[in-house]
Structure formats: C-alpha cells, structure tokens
N, CA, C and O of each residue as an XYZ file, in Angstrom:
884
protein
N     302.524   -174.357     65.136
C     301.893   -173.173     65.717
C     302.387   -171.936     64.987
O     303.577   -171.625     65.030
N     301.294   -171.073     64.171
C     301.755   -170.010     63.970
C     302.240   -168.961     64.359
O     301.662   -168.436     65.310
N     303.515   -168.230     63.763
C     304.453   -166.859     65.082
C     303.505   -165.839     64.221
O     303.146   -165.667     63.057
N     303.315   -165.245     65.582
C     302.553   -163.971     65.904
C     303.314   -162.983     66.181
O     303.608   -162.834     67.367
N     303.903   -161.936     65.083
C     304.665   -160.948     65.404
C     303.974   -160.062     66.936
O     303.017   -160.388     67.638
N     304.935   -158.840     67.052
C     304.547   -158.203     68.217
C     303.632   -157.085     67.577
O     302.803   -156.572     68.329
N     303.702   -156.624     66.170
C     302.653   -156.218     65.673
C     301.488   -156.517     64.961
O     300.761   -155.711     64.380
N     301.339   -157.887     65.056
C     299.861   -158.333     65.151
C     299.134   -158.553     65.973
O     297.908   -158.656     65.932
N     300.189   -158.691     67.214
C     299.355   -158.746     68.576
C     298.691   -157.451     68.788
O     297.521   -157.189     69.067
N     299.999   -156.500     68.533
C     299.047   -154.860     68.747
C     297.785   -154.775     68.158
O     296.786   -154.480     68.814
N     297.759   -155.080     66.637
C     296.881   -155.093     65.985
C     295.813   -155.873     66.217
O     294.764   -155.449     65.731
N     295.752   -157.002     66.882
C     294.532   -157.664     67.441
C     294.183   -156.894     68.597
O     293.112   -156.290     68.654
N     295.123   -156.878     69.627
C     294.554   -156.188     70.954
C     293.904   -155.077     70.729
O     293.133   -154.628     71.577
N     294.172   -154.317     69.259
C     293.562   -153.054     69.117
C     292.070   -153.145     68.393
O     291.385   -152.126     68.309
N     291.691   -154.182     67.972
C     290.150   -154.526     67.957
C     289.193   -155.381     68.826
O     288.127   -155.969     68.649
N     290.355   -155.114     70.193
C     288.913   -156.187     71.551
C     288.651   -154.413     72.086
O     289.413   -153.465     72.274
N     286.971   -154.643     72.204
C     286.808   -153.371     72.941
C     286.921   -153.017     74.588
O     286.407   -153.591     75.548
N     287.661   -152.028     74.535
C     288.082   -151.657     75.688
C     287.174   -151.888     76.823
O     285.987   -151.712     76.549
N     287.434   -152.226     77.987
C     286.376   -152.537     79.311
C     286.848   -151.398     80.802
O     287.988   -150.977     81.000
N     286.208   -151.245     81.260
C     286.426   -150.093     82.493
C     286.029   -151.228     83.901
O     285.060   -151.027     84.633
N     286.847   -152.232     84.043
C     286.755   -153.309     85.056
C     285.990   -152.660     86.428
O     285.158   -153.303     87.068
N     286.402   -151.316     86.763
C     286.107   -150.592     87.833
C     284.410   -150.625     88.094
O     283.728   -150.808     89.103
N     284.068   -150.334     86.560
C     282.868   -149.996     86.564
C     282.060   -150.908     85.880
O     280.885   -150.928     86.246
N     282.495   -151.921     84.681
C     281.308   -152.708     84.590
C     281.247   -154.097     85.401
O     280.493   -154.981     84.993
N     282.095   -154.307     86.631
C     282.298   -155.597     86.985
C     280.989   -155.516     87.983
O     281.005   -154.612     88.818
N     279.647   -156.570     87.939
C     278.516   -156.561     88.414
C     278.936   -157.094     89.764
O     279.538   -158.129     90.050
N     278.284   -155.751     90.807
C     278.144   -155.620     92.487
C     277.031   -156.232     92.227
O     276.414   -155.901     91.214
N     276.454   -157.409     93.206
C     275.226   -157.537     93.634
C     274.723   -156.368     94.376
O     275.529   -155.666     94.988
N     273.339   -156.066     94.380
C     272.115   -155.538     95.479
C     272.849   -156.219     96.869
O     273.704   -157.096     96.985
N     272.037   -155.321     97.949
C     272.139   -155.777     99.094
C     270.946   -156.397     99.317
O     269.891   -155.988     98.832
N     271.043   -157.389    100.043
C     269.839   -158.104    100.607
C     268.600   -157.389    101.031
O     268.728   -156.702    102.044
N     267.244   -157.414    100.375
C     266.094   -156.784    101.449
C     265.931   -157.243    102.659
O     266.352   -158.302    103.125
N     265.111   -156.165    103.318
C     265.036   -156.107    104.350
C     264.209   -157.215    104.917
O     263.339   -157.821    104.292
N     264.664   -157.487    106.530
C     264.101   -158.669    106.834
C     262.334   -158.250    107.094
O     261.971   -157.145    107.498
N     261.528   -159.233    106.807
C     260.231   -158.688    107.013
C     259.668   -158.643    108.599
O     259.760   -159.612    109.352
N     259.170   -157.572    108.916
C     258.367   -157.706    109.975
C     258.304   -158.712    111.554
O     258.571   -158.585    112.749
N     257.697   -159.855    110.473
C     257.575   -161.098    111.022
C     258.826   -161.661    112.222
O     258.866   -162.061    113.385
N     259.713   -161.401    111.134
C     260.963   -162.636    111.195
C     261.830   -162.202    112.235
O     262.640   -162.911    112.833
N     261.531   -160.570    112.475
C     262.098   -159.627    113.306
C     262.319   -159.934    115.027
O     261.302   -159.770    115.700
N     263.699   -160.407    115.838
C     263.072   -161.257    117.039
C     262.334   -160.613    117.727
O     262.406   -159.389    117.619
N     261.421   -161.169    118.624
C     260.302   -160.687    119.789
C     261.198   -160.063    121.035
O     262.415   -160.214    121.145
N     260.251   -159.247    122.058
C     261.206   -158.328    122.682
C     261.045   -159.603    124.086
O     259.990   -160.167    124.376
N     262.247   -159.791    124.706
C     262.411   -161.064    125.616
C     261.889   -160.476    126.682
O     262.454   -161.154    127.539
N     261.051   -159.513    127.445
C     260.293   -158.708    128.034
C     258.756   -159.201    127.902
O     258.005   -158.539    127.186
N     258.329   -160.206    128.493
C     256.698   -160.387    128.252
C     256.072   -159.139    128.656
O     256.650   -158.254    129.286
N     254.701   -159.106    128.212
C     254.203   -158.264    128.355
C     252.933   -158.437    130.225
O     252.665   -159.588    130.570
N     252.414   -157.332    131.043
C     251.943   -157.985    132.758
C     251.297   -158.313    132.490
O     250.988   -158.058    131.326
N     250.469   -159.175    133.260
C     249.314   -159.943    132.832
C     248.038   -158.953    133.315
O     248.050   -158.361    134.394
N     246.665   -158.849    132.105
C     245.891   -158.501    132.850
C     245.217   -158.053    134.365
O     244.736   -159.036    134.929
N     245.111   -157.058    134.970
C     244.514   -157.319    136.095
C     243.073   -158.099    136.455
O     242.250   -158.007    135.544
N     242.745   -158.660    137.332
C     241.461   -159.122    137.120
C     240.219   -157.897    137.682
O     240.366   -157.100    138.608
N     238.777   -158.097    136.626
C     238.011   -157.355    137.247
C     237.695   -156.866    138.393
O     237.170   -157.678    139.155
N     237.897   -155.335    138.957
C     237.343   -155.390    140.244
C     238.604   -155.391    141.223
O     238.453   -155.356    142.445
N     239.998   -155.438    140.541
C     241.050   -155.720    141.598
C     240.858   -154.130    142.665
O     240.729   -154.372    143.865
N     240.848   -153.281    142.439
C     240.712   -152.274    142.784
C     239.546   -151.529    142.949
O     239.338   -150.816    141.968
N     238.493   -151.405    144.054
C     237.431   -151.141    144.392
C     237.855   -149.677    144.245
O     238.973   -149.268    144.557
N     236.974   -149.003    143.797
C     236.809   -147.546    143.962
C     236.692   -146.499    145.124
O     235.554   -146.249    145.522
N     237.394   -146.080    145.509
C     236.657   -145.657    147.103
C     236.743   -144.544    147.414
O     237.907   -144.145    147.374
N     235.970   -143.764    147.742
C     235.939   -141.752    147.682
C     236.615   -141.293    148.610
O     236.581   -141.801    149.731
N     237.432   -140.136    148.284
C     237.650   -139.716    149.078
C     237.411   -138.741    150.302
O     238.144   -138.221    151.143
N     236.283   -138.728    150.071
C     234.829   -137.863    151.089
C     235.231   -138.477    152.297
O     235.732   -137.848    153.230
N     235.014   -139.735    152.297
C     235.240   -140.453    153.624
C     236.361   -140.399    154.181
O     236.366   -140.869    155.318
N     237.669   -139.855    153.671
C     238.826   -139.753    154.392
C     238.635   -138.163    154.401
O     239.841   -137.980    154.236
N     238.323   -137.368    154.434
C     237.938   -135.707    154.835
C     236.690   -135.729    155.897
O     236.667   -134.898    156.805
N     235.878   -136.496    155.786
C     234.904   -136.584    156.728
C     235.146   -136.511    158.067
O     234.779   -135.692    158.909
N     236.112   -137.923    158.166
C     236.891   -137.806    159.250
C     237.801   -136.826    159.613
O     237.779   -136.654    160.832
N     238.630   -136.082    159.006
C     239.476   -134.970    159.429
C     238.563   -133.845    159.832
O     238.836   -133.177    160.829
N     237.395   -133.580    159.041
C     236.668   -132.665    159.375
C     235.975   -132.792    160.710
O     235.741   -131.873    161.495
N     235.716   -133.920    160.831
C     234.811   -134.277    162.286
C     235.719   -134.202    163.345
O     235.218   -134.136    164.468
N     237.143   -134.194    163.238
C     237.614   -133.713    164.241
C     238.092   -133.111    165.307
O     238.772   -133.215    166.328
N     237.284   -132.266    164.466
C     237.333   -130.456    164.299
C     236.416   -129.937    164.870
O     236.489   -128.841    165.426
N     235.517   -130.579    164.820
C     233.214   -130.656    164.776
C     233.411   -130.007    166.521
O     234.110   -130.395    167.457
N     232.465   -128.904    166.381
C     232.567   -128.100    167.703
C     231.580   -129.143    168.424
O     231.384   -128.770    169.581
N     230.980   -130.182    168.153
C     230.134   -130.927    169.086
C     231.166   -132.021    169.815
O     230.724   -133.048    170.332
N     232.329   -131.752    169.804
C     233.144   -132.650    170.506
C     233.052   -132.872    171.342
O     232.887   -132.066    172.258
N     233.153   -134.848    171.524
C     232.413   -134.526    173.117
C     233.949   -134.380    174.361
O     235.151   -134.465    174.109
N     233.374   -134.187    175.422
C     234.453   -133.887    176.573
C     234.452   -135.064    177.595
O     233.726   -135.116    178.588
N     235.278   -135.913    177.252
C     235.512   -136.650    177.981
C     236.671   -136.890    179.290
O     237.136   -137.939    179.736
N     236.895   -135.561    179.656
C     236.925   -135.875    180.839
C     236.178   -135.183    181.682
O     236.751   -134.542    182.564
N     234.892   -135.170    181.597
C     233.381   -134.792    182.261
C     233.533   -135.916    183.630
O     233.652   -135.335    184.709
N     233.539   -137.062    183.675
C     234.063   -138.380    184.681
C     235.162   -138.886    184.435
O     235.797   -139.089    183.401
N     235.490   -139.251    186.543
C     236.747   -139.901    186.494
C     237.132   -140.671    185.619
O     236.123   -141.237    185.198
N     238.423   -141.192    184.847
C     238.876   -142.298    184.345
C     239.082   -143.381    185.407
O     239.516   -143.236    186.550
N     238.526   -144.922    184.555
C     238.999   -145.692    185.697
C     239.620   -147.217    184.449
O     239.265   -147.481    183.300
N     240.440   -147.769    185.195
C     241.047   -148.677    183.956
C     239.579   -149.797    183.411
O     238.795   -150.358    184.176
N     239.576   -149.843    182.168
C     238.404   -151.144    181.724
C     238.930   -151.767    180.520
O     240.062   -151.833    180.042
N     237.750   -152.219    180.152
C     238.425   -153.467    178.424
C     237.264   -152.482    177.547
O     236.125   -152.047    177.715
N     238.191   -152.450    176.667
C     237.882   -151.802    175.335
C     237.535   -152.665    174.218
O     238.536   -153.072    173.628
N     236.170   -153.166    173.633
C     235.705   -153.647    172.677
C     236.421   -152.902    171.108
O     235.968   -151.803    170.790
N     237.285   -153.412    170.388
C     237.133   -152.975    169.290
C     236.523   -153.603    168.067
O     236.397   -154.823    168.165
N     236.079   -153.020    166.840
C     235.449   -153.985    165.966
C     235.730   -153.274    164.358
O     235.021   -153.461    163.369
N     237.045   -152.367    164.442
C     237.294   -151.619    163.226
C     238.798   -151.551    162.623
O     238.897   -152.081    161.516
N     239.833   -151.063    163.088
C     240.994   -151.152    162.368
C     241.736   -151.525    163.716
O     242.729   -152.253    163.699
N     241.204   -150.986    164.910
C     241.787   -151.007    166.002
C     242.075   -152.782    166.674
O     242.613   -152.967    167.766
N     241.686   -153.707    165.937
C     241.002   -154.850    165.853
C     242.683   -155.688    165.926
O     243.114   -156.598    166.635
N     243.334   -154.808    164.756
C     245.156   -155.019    164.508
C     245.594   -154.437    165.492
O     245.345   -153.287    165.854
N     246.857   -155.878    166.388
C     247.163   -155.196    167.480
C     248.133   -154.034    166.706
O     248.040   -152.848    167.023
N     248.889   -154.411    165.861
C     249.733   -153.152    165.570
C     249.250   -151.999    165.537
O     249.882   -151.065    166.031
N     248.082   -151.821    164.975
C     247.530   -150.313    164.384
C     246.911   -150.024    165.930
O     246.680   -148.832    166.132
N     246.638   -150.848    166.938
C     246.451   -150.315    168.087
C     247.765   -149.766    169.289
O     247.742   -148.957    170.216
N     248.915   -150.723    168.680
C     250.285   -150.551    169.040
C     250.553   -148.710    168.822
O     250.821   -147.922    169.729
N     250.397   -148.414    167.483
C     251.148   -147.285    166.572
C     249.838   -146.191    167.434
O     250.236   -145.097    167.833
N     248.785   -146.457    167.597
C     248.026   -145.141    167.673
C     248.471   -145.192    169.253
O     248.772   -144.039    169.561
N     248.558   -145.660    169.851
C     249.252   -145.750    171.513
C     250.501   -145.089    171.854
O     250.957   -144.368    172.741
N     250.943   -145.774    170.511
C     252.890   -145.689    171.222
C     253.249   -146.508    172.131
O     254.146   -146.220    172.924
N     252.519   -147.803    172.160
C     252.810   -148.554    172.938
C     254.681   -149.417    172.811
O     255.198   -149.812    171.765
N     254.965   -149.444    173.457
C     256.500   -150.253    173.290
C     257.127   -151.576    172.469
O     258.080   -151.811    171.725
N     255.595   -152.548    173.283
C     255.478   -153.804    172.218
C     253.879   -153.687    172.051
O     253.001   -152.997    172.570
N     253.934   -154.712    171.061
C     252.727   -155.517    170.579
C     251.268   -155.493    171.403
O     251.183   -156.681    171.716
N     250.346   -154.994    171.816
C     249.591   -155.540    172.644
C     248.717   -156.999    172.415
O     248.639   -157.587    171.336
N     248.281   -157.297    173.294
C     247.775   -158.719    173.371
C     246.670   -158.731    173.571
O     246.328   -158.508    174.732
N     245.508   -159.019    172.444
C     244.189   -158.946    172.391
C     243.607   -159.856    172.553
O     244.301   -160.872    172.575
N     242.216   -160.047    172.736
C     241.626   -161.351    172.750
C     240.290   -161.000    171.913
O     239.669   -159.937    171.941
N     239.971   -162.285    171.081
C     238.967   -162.539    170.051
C     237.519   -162.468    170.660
O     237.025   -163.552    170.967
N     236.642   -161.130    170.912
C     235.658   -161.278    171.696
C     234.434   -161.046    170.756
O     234.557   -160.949    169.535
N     233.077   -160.952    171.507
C     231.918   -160.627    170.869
C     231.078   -159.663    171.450
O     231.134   -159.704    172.679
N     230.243   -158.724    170.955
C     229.317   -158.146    171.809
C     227.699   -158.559    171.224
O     227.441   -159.000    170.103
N     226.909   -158.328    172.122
C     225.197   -158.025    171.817
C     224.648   -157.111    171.883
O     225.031   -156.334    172.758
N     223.579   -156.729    171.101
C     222.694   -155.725    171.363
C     223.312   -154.553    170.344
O     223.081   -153.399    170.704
N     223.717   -154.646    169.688
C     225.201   -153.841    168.415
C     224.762   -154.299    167.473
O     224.081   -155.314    167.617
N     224.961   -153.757    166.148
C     224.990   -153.918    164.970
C     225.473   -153.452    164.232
O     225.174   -152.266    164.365
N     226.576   -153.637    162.819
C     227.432   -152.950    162.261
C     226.796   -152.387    160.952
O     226.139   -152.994    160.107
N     227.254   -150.726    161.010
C     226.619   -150.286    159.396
C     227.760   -149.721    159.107
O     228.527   -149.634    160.065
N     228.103   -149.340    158.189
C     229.596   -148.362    157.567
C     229.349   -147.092    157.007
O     228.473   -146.652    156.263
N     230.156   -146.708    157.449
C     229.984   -144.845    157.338
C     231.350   -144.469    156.135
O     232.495   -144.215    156.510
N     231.118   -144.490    155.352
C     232.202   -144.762    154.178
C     233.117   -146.309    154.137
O     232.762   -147.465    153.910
N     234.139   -145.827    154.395
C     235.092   -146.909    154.189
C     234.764   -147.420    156.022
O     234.984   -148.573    156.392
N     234.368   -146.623    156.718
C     234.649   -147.119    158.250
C     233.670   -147.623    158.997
O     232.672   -146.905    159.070
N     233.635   -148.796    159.668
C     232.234   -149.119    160.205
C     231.848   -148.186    161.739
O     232.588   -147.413    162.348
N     230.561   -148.557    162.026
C     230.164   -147.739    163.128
C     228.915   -148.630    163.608
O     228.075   -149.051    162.812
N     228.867   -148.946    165.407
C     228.539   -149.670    165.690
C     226.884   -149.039    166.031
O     227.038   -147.967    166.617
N     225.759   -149.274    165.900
C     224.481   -148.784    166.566
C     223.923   -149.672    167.069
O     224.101   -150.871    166.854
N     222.930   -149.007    168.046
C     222.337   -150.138    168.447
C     221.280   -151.271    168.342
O     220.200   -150.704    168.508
N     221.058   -152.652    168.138
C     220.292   -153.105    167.254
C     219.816   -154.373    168.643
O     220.700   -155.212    168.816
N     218.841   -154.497    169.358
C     218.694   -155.570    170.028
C     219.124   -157.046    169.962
O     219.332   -157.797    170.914
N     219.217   -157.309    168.650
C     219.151   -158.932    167.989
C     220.506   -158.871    167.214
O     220.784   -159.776    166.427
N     221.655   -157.446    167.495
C     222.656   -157.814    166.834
C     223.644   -158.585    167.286
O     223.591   -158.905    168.473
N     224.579   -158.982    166.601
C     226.199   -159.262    167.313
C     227.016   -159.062    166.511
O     226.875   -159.376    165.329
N     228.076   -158.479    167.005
C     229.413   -158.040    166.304
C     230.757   -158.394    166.383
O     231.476   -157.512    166.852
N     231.386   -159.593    166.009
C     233.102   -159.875    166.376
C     233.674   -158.848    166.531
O     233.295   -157.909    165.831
N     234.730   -158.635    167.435
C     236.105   -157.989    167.098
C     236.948   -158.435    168.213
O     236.786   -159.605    168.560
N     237.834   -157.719    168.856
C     238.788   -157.989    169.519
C     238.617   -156.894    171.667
O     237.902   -156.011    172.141
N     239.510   -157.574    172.047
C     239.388   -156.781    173.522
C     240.804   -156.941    174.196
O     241.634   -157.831    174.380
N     240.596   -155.309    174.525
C     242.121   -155.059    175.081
C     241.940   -154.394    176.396
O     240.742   -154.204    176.608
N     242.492   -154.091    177.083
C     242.282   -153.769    178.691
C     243.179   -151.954    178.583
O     244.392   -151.859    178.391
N     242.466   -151.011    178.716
C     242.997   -149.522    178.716
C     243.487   -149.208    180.752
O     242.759   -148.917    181.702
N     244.609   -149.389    180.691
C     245.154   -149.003    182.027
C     245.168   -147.360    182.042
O     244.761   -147.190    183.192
N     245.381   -145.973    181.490
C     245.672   -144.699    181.516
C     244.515   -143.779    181.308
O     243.743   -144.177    180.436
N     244.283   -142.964    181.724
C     243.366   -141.927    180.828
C     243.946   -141.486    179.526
O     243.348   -141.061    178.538
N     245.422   -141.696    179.739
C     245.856   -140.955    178.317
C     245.307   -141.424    177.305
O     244.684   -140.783    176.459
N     245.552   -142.836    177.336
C     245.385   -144.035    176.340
C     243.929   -144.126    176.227
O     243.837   -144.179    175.001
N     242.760   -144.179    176.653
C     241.271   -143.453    176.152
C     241.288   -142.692    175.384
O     240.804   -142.848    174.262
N     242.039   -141.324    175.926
C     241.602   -140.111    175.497
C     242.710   -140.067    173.605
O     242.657   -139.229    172.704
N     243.209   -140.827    173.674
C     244.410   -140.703    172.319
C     243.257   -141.898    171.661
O     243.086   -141.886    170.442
N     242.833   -142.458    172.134
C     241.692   -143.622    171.646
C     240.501   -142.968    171.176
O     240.204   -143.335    170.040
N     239.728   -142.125    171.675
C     239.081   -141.014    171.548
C     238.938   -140.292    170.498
O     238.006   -140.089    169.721
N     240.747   -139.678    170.651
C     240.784   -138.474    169.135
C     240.949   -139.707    168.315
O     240.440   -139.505    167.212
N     241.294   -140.523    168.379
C     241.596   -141.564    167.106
C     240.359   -141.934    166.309
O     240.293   -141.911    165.080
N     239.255   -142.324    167.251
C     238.208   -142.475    166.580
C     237.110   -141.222    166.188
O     236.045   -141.462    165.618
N     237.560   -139.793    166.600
C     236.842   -138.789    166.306
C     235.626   -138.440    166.772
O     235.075   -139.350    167.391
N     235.077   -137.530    166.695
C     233.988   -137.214    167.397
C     232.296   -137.407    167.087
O     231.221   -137.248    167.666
N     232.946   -137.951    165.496
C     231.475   -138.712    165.237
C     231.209   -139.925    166.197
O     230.101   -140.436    166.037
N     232.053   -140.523    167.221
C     231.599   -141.491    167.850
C     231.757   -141.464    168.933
O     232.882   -141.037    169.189
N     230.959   -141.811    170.133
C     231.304   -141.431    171.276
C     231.298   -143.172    172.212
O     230.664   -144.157    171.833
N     231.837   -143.125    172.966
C     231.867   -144.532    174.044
C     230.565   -144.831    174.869
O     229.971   -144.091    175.653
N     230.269   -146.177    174.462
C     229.062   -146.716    175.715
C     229.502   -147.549    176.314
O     230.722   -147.698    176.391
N     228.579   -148.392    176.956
C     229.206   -149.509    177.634
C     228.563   -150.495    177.430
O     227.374   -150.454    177.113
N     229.418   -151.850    177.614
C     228.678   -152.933    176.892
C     229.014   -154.037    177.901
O     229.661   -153.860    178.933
N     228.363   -155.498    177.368
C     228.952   -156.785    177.730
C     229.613   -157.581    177.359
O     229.034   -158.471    176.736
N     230.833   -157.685    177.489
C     231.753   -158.820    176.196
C     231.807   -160.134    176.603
O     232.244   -160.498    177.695
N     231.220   -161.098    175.445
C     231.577   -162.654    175.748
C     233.171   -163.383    174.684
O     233.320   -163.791    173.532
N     233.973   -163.224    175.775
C     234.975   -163.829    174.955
C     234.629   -164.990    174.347
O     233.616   -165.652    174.576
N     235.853   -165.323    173.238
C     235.280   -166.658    172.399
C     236.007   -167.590    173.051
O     236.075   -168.660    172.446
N     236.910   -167.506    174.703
C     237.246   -168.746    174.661
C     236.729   -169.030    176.274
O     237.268   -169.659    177.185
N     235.471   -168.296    176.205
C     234.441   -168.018    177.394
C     234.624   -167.576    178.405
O     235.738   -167.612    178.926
N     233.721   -167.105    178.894
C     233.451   -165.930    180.140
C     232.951   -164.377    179.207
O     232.964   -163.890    178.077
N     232.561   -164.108    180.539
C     231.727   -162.473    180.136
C     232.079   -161.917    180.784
O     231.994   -162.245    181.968
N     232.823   -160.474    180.311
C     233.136   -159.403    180.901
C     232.276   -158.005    180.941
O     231.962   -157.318    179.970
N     231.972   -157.763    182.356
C     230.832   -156.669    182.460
C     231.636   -155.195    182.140
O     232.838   -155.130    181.881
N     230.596   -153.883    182.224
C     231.358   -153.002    182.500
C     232.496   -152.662    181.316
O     233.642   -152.390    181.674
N     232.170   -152.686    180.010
C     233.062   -152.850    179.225
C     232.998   -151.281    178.438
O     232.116   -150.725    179.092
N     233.294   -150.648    177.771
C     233.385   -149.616    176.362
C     233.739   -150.113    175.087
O     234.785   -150.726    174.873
N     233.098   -149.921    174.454
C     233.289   -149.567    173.102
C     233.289   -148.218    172.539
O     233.056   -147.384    173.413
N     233.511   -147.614    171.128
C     233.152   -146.831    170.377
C     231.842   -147.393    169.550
O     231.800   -148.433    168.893
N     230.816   -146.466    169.746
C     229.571   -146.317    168.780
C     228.789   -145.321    168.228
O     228.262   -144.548    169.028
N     228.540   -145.114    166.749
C     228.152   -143.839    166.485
C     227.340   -142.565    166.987
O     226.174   -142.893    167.210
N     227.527   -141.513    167.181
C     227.153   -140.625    168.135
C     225.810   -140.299    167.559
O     224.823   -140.427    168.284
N     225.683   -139.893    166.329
C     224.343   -139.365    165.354
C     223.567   -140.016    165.596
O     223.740   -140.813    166.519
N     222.407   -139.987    164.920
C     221.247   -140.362    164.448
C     221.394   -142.005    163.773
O     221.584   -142.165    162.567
N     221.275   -143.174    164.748
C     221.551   -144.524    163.911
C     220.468   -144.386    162.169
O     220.486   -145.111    161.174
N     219.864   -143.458    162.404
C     219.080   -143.986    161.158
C     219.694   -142.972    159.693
O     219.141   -142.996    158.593
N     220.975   -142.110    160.039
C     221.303   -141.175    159.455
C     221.703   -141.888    158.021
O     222.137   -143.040    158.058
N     221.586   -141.332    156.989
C     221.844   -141.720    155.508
C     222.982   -141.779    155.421
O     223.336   -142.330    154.379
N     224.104   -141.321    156.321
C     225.207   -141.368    156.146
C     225.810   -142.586    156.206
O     227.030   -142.706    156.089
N     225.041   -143.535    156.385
C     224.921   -144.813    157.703
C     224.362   -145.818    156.012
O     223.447   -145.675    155.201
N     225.283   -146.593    156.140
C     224.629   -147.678    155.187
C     225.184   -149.172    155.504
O     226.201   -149.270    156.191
N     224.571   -150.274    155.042
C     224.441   -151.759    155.597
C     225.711   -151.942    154.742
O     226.038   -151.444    153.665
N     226.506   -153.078    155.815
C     227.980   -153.606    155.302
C     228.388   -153.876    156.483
O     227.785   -153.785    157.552
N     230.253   -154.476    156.080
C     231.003   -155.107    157.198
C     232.065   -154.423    156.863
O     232.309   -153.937    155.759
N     232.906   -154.373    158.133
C     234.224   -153.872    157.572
C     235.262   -155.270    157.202
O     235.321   -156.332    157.821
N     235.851   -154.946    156.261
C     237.086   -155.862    155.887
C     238.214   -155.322    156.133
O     238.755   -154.375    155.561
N     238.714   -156.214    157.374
C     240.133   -156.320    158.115
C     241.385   -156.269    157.029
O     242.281   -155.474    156.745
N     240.888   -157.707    156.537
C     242.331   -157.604    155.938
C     242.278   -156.960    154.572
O     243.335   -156.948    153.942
N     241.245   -156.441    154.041
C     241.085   -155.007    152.945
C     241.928   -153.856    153.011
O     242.418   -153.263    152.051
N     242.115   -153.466    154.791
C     242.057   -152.372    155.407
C     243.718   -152.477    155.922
O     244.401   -151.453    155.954
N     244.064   -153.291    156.162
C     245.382   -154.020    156.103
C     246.285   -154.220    154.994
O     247.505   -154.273    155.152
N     245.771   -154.321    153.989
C     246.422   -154.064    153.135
C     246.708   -153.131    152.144
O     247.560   -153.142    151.255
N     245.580   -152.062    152.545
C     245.798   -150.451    151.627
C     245.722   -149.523    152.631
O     246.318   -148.525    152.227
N     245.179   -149.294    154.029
C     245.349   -148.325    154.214
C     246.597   -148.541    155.663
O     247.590   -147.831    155.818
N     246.262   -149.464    156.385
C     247.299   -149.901    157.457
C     248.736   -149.006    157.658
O     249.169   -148.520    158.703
N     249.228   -148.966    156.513
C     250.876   -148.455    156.677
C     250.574   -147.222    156.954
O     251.468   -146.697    157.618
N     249.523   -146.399    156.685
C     249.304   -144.700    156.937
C     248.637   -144.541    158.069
O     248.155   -143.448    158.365
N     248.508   -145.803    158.978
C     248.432   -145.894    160.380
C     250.185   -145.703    160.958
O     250.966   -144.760    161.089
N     250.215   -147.267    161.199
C     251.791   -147.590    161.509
C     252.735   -146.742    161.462
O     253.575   -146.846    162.356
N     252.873   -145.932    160.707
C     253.913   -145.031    160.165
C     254.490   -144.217    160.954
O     255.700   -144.206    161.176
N     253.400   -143.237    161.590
C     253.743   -141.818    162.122
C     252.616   -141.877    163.091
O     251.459   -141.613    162.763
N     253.001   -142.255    164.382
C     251.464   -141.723    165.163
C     252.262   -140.811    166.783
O     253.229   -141.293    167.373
N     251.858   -140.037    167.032
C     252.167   -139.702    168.176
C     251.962   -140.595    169.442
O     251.107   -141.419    169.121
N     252.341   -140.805    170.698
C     252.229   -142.015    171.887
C     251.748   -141.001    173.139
O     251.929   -139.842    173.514
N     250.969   -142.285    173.558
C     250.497   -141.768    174.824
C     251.077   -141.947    176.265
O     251.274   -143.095    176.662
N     251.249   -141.307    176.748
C     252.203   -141.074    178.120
C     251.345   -141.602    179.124
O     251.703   -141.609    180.301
C-alpha cells in the first residue's frame, strides 16, 4: 500500500469540489393534497325529505274572523231566558274532552259520550266547521251534560257570535235518544259564501292547533 504524505492528502482534498451539505442535500416536496373525493363524509346525515302536502296551507283570515266576530255588535244575548241544565251536542274542537276541560276550567277530565244528530249538516267556515240545517243530514260528535249558566255562557263566547244555539235530538251510539238537547249552529245565512262543503278533522286540529286551546283559558265559576 502506498504512504500518502499529509501533503498529498491536502493536495487531493484540495481538488474534490467543495459541497454546502446544508443546502444541496435533496428535501423531498410535501405530499399533495388529498383530493376532494377521499376527504371523510360529515357523520351527520342529511333529514329526510318531507313528503308532499305535509303541511296544508291555511289562512290566516280564519283565525281573525273569529276574533273579530267577537266583537260583532250583533251579539246575541243570551241571557234573554232562564238557564236550565241540558246536554250539549258538540261536533268541532269541543268534541276533545280536554279542550272542553281547558275552555271550562273544569277540575278533571269531563266524560263525553259518542253521539249523533239529524236534520244538520256540516259545511266549514275556514278552518272551523258550522252546523246548518239540512233535512237528510247527520253529523257525529260527542255529548256532554252543561249543569251552570256560567258554563253555557263561557261555551257561548267560546264559540262566538257567528253561531248561535238551537235545539236538537241526540241518538247516542250506544242507544237511546235524548230530547231537548243544544247545539251550536251557524247564525248567518246557511247559503253564505263564507260557508263551503267539508268535514272537520279532529285529529288535524289536535295536533296543530289544540295546545293554543289547553294552555291558557280562563274557568267558569
């Protein structure tokens, strides 16, 4: 093996060209970006469609109508005759013992029975039905027994002054007929335009407007 003085080493080392390690030693790139795609999904599904129609449209004319008619200087005066206790045909919201509970102030629940009338026929006056009279009609609803004048007369403003009380015949559905009965039926003109063919839906009415019954009602003494 040949000796390599310490000045030939200088002398070789002094013809390798110098390198700047700092700076030419090759950094890779950073990785591109992940695409789009690959990006995870948000673990949050998205609601499902509603279906057509979930939500009927419904004006609000018909809820001012009523506030306004309550007002209506043709109000009638019902205590023109004695009060005397009878059964009250209902065939509209009053139908729910609760919503008949809340407009009362009754304590508990009242206890209705599933009745029918004749000679009635149902048309709807916006969202609310109204009973006229039709020879060949019949109308389901319910029957409750009014012990107070109060409880009429809070029955009364409840249903407003577009409608005033007649008297009817009720055949319960689990039989017998009760004479001498009241209902509410529209006071106007049965043939009024205001007046159009339909039914009311209970449990429609139960489920959107009900709680703005229940809620807040004043009671009858």
């Amino acid at each position: 093996m040949p000796y390599i003085s310490n000045n030939d080493c200088d002398n070789q080392c002094a013809n390798i060209p110098s390198q700047n390690w700092a700076t030419d030693l090759a950094i890779p790139p950073p990785p591109p970006p992940l695409p789009r795609s690959a990006k995870p999904k948000s673990l949050i599904p998205r609601p499902p469609t509603l279906p057509p129609n979930a939500f009927r449209s419904i004006s609000n004319s018909a809820f001012l109508q009523v506030t306004t008619a309550a007002n209506a200087s043709n109000k009638q005066d019902y205590t023109e005759s004695p009060f005397r206790p009878c059964h009250l045909f209902f065939y509209g919201s009053l139908m729910d013992p609760e919503v008949l509970q809340a407009v009362l102030g009754l304590p508990k629940i009242p206890a209705v029975k599933r009745a029918s009338i004749t000679g009635f026929s149902m048309k709807m006056w916006g969202v609310y039905p109204a009973l006229v009279r039709d020879g060949n009609g019949k109308v389901s609803g319910t029957l409750w027994g009014v012990t107070s004048k109060a409880q009429f007369l809070r029955l009364a403003e409840y249903e407003t002054s577009v409608y005033t009380w007649c008297e009817c015949d009720v055949e319960l559905n689990d039989g017998g007929t009760l004479h001498n009965c009241r209902t509410f039926c529209w006071a106007g003109n049965p043939d009024s335009k205001d007046l159009e063919d339909g039914s009311f839906d209970l449990e429609r009415y139960q489920k959107y407007f009900k709680s703005s019954v229940t809620g807040h009602r004043p009671s009858a003494e």
